[in-house]
BASEVO-260098 format. One record per residue: residue number from 1; x negated, y negated, z negated of N, C-alpha, C in turn. Coordinates in pm, whole numbers, always signed. Layout:
N
NODE; seq; nc1; nc2; nc3; cac1; cac2; cac3; cc1; cc2; cc3
NODE; NUM; X; Y; Z; X; Y; Z; X; Y; Z
...
END
This chain:
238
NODE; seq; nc1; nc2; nc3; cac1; cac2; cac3; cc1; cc2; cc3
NODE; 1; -6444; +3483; -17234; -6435; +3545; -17101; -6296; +3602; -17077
NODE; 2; -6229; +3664; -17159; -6093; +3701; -17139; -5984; +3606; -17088
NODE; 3; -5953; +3504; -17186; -5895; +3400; -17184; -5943; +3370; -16988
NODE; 4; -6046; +3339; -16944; -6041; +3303; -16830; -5998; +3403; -16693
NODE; 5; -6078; +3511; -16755; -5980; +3648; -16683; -5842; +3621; -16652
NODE; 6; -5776; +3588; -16751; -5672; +3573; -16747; -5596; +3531; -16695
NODE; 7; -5698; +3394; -16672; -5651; +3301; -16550; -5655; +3315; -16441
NODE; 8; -5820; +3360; -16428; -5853; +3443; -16307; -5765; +3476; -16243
NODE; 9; -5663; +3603; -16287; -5575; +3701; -16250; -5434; +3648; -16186
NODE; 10; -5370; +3501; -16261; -5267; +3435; -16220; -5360; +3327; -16042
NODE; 11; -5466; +3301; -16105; -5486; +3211; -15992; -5540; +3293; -15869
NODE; 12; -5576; +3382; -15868; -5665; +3494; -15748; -5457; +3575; -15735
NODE; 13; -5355; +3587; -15761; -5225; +3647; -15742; -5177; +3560; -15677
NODE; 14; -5182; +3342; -15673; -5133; +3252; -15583; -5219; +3276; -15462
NODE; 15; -5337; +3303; -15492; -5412; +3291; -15331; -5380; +3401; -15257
NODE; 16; -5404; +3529; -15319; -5357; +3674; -15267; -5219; +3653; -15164
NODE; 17; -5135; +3533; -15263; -4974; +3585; -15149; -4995; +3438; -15067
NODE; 18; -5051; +3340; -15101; -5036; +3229; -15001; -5109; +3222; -14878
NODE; 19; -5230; +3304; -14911; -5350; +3295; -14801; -5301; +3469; -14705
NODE; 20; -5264; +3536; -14750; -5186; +3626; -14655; -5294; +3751; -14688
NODE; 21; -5376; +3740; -14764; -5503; +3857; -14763; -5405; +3976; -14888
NODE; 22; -5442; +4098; -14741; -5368; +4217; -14806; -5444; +4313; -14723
NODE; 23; -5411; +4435; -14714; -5458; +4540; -14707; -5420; +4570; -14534
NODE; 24; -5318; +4489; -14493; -5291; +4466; -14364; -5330; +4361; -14255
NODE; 25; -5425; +4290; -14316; -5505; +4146; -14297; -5529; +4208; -14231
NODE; 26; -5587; +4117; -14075; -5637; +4096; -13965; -5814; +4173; -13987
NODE; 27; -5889; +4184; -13920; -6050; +4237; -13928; -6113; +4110; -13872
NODE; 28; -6195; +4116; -13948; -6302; +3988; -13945; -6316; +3968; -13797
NODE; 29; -6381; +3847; -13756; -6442; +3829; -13598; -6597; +3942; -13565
NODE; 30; -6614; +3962; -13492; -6735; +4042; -13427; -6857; +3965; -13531
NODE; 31; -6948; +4071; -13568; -7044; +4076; -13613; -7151; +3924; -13580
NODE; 32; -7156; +3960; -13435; -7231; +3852; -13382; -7131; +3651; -13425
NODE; 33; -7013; +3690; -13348; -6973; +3552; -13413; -6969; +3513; -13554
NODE; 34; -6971; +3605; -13634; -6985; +3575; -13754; -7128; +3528; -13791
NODE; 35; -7223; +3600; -13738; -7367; +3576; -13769; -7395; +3409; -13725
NODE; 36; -7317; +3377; -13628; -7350; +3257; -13567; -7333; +3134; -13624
NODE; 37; -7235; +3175; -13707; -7203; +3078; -13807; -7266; +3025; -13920
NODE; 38; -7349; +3127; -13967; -7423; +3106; -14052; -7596; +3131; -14009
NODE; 39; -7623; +3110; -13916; -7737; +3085; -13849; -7838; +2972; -13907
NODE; 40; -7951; +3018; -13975; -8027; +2895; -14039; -8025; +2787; -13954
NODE; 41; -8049; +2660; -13998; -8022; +2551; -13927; -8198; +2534; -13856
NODE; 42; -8173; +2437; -13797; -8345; +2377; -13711; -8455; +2396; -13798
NODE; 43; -8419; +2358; -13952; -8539; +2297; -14001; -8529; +2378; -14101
NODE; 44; -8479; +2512; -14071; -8529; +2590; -14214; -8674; +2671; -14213
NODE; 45; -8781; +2654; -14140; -8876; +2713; -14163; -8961; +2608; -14281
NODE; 46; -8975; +2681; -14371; -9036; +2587; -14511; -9181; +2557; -14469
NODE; 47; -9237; +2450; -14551; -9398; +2452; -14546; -9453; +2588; -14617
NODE; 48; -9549; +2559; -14621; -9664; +2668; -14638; -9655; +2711; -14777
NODE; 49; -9619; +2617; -14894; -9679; +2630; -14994; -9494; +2680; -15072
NODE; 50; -9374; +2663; -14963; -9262; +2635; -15015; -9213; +2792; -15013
NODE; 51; -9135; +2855; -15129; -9024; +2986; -15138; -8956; +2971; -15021
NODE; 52; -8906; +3061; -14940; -8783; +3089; -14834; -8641; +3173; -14911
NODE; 53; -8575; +3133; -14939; -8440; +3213; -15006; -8341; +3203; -14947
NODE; 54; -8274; +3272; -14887; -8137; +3295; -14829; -8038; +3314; -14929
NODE; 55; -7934; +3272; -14906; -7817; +3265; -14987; -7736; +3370; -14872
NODE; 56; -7685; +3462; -14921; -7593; +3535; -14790; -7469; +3605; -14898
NODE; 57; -7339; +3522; -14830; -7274; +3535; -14922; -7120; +3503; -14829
NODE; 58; -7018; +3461; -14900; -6862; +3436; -14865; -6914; +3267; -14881
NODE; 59; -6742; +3229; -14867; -6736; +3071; -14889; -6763; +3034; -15026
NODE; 60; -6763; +3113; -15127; -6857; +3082; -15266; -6978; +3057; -15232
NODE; 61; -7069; +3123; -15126; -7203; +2997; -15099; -7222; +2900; -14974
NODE; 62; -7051; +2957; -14898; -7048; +2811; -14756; -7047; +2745; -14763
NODE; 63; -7014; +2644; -14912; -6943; +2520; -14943; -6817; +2474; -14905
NODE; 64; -6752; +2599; -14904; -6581; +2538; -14846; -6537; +2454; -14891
NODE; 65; -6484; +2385; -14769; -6414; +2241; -14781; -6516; +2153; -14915
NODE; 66; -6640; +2142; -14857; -6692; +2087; -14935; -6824; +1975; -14837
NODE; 67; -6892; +1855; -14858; -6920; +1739; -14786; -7010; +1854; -14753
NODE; 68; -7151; +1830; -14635; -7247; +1877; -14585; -7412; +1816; -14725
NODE; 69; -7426; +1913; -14809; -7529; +1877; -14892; -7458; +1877; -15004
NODE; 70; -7328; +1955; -15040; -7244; +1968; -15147; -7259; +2140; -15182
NODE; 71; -7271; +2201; -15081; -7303; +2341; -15087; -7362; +2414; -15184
NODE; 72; -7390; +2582; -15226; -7478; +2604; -15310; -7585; +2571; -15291
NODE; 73; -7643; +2619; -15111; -7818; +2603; -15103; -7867; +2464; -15104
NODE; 74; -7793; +2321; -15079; -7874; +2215; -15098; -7890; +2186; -15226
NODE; 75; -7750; +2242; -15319; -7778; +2200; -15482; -7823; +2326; -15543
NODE; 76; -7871; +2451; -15513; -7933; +2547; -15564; -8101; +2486; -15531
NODE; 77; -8176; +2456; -15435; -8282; +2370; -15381; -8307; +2282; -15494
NODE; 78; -8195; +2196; -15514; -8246; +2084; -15575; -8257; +2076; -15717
NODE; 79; -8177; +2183; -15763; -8174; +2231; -15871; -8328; +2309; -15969
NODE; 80; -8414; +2400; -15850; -8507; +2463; -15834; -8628; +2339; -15853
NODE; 81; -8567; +2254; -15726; -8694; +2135; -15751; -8699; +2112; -15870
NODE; 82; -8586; +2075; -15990; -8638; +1992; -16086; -8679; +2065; -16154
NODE; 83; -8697; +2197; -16153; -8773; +2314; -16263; -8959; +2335; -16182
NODE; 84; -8923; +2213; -16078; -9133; +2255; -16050; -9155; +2313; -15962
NODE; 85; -8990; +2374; -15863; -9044; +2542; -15788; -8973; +2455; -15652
NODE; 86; -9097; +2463; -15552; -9068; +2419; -15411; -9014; +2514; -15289
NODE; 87; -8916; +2543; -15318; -8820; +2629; -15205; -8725; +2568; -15099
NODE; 88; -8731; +2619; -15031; -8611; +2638; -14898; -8478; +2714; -14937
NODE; 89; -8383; +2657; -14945; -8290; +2738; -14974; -8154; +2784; -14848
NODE; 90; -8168; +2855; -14764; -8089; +2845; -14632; -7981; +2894; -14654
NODE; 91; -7872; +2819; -14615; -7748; +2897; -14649; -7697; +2979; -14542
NODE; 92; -7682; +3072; -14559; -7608; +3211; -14478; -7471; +3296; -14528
NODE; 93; -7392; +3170; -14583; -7222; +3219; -14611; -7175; +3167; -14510
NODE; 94; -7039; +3281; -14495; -6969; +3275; -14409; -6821; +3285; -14477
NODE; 95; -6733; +3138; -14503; -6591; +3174; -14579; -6532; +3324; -14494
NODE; 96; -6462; +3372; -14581; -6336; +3473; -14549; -6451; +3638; -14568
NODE; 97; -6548; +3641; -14599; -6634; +3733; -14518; -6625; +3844; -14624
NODE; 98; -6601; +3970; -14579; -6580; +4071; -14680; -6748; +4164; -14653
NODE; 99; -6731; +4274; -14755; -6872; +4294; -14773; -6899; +4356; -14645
NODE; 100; -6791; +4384; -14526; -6825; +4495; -14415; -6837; +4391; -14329
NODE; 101; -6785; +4272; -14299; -6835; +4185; -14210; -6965; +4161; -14237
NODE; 102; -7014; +4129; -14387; -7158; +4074; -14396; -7261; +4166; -14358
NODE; 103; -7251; +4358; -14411; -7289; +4441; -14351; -7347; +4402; -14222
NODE; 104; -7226; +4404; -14100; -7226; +4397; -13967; -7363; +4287; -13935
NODE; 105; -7335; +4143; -13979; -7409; +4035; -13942; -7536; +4026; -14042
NODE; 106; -7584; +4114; -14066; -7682; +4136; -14190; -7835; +4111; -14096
NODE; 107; -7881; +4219; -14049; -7983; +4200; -13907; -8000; +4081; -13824
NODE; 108; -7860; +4041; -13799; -7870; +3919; -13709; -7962; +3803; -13803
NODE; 109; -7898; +3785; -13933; -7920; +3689; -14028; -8040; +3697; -14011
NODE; 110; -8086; +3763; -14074; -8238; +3828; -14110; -8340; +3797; -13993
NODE; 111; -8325; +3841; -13884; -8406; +3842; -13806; -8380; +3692; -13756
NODE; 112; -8298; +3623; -13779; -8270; +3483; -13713; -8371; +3329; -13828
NODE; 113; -8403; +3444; -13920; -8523; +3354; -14008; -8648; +3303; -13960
NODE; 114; -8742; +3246; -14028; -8860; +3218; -13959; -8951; +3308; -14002
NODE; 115; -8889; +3349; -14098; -9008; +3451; -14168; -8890; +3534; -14270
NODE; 116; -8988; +3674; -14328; -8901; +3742; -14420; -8903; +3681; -14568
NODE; 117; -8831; +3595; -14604; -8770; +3528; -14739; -8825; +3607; -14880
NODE; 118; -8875; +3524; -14967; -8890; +3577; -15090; -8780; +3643; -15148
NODE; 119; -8678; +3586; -15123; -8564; +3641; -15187; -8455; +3599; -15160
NODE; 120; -8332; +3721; -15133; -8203; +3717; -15065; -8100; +3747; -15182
NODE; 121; -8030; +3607; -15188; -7916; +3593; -15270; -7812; +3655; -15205
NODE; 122; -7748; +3737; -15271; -7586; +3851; -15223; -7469; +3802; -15315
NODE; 123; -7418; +3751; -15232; -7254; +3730; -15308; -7120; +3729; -15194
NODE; 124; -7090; +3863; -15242; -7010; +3892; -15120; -6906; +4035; -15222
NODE; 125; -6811; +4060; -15142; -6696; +4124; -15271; -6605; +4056; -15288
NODE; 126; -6572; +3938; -15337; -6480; +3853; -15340; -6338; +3860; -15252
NODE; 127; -6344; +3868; -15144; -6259; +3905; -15037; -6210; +4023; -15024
NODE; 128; -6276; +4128; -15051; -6236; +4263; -15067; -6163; +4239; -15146
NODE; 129; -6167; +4254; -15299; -6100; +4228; -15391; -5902; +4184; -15392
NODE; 130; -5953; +4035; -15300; -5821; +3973; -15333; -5776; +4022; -15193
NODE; 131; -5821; +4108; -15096; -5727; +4210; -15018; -5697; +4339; -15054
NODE; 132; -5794; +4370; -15189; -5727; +4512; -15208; -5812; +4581; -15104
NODE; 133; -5864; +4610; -15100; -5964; +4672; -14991; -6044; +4769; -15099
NODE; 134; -6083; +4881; -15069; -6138; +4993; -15133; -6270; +4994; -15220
NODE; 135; -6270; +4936; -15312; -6352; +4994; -15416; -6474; +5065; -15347
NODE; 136; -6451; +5145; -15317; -6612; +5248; -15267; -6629; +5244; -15139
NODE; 137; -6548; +5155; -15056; -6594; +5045; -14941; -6677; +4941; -14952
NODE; 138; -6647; +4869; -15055; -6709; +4785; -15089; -6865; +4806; -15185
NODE; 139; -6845; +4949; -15273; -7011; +4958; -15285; -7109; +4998; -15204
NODE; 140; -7007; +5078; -15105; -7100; +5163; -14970; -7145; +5035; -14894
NODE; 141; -7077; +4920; -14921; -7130; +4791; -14777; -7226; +4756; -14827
NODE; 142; -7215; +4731; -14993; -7348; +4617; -15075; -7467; +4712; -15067
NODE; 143; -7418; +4859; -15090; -7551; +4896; -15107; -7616; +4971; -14969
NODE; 144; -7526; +4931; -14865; -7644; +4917; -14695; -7691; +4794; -14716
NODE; 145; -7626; +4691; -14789; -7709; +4557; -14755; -7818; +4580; -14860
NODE; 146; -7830; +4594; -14923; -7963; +4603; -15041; -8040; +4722; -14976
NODE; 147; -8040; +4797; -14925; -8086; +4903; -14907; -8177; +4886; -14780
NODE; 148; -8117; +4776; -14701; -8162; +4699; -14570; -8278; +4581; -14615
NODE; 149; -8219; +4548; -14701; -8321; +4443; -14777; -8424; +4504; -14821
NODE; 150; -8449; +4629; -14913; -8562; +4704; -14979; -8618; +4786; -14848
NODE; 151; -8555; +4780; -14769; -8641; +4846; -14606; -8749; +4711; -14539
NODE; 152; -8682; +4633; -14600; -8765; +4495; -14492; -8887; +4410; -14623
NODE; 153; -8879; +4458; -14778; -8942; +4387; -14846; -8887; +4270; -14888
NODE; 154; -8755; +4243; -14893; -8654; +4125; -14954; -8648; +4187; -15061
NODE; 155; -8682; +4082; -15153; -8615; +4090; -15304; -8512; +4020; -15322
NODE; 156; -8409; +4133; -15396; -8238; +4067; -15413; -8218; +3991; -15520
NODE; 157; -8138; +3894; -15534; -8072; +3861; -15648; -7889; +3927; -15650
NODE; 158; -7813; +3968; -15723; -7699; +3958; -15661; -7604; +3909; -15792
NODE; 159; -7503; +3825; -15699; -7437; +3756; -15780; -7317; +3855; -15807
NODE; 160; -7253; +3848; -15887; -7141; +3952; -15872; -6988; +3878; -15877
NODE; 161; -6857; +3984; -15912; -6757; +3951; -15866; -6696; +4037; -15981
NODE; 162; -6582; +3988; -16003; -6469; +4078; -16113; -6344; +4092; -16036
NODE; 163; -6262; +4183; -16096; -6151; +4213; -16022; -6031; +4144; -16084
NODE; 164; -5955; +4039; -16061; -5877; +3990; -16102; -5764; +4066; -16181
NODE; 165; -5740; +4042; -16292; -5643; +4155; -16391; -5524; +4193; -16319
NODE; 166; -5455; +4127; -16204; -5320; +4169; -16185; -5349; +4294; -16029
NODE; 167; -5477; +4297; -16015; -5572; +4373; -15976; -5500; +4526; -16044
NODE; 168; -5513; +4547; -16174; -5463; +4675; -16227; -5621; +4730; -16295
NODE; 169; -5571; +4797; -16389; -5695; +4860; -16468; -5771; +4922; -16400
NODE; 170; -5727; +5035; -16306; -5730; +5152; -16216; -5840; +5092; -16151
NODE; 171; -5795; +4980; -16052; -5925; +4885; -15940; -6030; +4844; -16016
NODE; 172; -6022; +4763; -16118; -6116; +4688; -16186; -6211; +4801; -16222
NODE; 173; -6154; +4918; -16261; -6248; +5009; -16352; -6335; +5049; -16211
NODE; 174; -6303; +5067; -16109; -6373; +5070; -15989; -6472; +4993; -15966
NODE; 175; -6380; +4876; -15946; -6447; +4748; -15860; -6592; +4665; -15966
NODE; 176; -6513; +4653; -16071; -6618; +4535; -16170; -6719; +4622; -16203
NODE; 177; -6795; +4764; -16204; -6914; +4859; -16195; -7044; +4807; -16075
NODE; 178; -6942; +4777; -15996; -7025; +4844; -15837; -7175; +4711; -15899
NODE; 179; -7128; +4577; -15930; -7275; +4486; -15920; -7393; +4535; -16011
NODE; 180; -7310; +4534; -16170; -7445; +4604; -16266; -7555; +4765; -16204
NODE; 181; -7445; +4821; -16129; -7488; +4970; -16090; -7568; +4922; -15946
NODE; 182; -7542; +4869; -15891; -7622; +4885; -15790; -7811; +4747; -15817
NODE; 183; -7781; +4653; -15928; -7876; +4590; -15920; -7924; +4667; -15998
NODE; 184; -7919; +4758; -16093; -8015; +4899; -16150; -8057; +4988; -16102
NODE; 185; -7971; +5032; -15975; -8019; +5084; -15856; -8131; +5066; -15780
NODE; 186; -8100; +4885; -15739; -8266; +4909; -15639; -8336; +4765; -15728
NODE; 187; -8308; +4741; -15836; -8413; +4692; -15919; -8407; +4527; -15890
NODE; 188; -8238; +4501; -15906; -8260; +4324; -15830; -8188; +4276; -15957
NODE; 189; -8237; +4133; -15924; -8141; +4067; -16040; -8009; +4024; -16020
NODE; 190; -7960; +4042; -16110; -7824; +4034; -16146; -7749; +3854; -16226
NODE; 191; -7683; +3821; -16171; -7575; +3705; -16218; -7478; +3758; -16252
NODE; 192; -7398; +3830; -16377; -7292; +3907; -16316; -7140; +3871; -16295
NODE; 193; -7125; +3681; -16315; -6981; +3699; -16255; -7008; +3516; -16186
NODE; 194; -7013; +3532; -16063; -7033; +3390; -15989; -6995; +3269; -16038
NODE; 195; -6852; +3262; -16078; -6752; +3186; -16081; -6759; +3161; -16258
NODE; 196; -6842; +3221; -16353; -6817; +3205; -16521; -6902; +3064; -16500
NODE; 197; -6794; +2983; -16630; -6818; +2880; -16651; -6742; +2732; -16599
NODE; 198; -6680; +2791; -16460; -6610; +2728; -16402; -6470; +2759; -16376
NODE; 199; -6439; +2883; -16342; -6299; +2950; -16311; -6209; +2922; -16436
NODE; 200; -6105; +2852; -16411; -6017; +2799; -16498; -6073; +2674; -16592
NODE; 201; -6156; +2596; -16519; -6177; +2419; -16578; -6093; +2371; -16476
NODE; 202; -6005; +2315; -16466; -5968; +2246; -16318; -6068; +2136; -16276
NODE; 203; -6118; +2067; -16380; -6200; +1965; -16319; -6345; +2032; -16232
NODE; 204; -6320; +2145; -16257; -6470; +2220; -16176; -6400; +2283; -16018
NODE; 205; -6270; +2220; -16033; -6231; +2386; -15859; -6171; +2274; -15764
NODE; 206; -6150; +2328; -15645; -6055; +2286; -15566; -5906; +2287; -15633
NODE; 207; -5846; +2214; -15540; -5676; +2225; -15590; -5630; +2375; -15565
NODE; 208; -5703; +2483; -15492; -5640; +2587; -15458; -5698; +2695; -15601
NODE; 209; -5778; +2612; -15717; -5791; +2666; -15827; -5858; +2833; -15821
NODE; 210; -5978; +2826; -15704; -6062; +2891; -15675; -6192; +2896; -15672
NODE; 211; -6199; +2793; -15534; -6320; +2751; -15479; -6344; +2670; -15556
NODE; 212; -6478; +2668; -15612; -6577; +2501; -15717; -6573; +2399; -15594
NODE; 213; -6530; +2283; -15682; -6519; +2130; -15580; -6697; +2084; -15621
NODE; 214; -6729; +1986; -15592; -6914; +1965; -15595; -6964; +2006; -15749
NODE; 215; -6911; +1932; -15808; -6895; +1986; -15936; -6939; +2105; -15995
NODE; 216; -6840; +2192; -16001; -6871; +2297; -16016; -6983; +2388; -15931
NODE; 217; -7030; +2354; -15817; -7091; +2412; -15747; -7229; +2359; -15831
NODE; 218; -7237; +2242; -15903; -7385; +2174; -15945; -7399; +2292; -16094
NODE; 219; -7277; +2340; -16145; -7252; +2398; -16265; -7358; +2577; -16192
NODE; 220; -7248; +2579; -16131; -7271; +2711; -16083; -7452; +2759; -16091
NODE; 221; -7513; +2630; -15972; -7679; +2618; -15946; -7732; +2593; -16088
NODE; 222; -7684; +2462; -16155; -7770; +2480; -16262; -7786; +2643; -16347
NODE; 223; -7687; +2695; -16370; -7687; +2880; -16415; -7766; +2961; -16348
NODE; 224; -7770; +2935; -16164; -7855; +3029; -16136; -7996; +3024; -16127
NODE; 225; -8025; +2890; -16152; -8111; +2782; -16064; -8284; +2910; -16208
NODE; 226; -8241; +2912; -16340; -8340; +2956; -16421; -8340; +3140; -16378
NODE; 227; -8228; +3177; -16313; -8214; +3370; -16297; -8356; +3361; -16155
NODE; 228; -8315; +3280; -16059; -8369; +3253; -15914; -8526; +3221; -15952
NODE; 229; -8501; +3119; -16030; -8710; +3111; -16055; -8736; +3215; -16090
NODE; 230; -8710; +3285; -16238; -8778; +3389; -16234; -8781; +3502; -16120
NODE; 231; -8668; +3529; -16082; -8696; +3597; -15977; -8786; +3594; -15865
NODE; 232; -8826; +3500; -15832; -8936; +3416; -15786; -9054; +3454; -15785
NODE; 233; -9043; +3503; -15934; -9214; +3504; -15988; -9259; +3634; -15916
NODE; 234; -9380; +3593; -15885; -9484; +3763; -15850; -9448; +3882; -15944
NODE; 235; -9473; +3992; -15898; -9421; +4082; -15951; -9549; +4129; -16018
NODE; 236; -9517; +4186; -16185; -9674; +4122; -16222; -9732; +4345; -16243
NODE; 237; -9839; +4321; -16243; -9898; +4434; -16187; -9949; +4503; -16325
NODE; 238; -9834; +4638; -16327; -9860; +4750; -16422; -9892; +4879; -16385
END
């Protein structure tokens, strides 16, 4: 894990200065246009017998720059199928989206379902991060969104995020807390770093040595694909 940190830290420092994300970055689009974007499609109301799971997340679950059915939720789905478990998996990432935009478009999402979802995948942080954006901004956003979720009867999964080393000790000791602490908090499961396994294979990323190309995205699902079933399971009665 270090060794890739490592890398982490050089490759999240090219995107930081090429992609322009700093502490002076522009503010996301309005709540609503953002929600719109990630609006379940026609045919996400599942059959009867099928899981509903939302993926609500950044372009780690939009499929950036990636074909239509290359995404996490068609290969998190299909992934699920071959373990026996018949779910819907709707994707609700939005690239660029920091945890206060997702905040904002959180309700919209939600209520734009067919029904309230067995379980809501969170992966969001990422963006904060490589703008440098506040540490206890970013736990105050995740934990209105979980907190919104345990108001409506969504069970969370949440994926988490690390702070890239050139980040500084100071942030990380901040930032890389907030996922373990808050899925102990309201009792969700935890993935705790999205991107392990893939971050620094090149044959798993885009050329921008970030984003997983299909590849890695099949890597990614197969990892979550056994956290998500169980999570799945009924909650068994003590």
């Amino acid at each position: 894990m270090a060794g890739r940190l490592t890398q982490y830290g050089a490759l999240a420092l090219i995107v930081h200065l090429t992609t322009g994300c700093s502490r002076d970055a522009p503010p996301p689009p309005p709540a609503t246009e953002q929600a719109q974007k990630a609006q379940p499609p026609a045919d996400a109301t599942p059959a009867a017998d099928r899981k509903l799971v939302v993926a609500f997340g950044d372009s780690l679950y939009a499929g950036y720059n990636l074909d239509q059915g290359q995404g996490l939720a068609p290969v998190l789905e299909h992934a699920l199928a071959e373990r026996g478990i018949q779910a819907r998996v709707v994707n609700a990432g939005v690239s660029g989206d920091t945890t206060a935009a997702g905040r904002a478009r959180l309700a919209f999402t939600l209520d734009g379902l067919p029904r309230t979802p067995d379980l809501m995948l969170v992966g969001l942080g990422g963006n904060d991060m490589l703008r440098g954006l506040s540490p206890q901004d970013t736990r105050d956003n995740l934990d209105a969104i979980l907190r919104e979720a345990k108001a409506r009867g969504i069970k969370v999964m949440l994926t988490g995020m690390l702070a890239s080393p050139n980040m500084g000790a100071q942030y990380a000791a901040a930032f890389n807390p907030i996922f373990p602490d808050l899925a102990r908090k309201y009792d969700a499961a935890l993935y705790p770093f999205m991107l392990d396994g893939v971050l620094g294979n090149r044959t798993l990323l885009l050329a921008d040595g970030i984003h997983p190309n299909a590849r890695g995205v099949t890597v990614i699902a197969s990892r979550l694909a056994p956290l998500v079933a169980r999570a799945l399971e009924p909650a068994s009665a003590d």
